[in-house]
C-alpha positions as CSV (number, residue, x, y, z in Angstrom):
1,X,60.9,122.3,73.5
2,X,62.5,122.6,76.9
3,X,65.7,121.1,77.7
4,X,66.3,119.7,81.2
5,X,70.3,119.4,82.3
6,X,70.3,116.4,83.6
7,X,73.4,116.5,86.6
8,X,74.7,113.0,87.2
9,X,77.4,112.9,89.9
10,X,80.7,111.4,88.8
11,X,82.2,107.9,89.7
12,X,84.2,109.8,92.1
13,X,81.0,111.8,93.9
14,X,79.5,108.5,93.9
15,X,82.4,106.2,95.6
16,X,82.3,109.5,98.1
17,X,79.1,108.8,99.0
18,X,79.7,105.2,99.0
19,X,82.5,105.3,101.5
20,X,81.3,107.7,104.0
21,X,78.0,106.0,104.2
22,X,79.7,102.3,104.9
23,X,82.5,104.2,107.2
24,X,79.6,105.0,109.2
25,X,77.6,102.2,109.4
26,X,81.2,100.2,110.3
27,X,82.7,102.6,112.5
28,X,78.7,102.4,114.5
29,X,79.8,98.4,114.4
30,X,82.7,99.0,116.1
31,X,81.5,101.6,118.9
32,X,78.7,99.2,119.6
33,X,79.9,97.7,123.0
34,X,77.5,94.2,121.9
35,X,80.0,93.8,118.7
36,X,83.1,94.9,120.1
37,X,82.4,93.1,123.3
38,X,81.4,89.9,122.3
39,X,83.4,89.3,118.9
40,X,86.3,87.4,118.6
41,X,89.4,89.9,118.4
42,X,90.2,88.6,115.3
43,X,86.7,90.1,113.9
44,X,87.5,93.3,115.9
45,X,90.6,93.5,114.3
46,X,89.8,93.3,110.6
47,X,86.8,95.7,110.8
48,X,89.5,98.3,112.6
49,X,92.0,97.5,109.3
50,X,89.0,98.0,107.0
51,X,87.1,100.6,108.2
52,X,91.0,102.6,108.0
53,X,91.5,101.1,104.7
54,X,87.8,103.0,103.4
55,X,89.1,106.1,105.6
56,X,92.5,106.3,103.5
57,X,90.9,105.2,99.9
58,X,87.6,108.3,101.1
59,X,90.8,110.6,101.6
60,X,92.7,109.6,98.4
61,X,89.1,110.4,96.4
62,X,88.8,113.5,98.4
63,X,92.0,114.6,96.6
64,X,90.7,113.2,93.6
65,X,88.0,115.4,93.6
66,X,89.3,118.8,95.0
67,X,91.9,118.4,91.4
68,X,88.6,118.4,89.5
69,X,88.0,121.6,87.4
């Protein structure tokens, strides 16, 4: 019988992946001259604060992860 490791990536791998694929599909939003040009600045505004909210929690899981053994 052959045993096959299985490699599951942790919760912290995953929410990596997680953030930098929704960073860039918001920060592509905001570059987008169609969204930022015709949106309220109100929407503008609160996809800026969120896409730097994702950028600081991507950076505080980056830690995370470089403290892993």
């Amino acid at each position: 019988m052959i045993l096959r490791q299985v490699t599951n990536p942790s919760p912290l791998a995953r929410l990596q992946a997680k953030l930098e694929a929704d960073i860039e599909k918001l920060a592509a939003r905001l570059a987008s001259p169609g969204f930022a040009g015709k949106a309220p600045p109100a929407v503008v505004k609160k996809a800026e604060d969120e896409l730097s909210e994702m950028r600081n929690k991507l950076e505080s899981v980056l830690d995370g992860l470089s403290k892993l053994p």
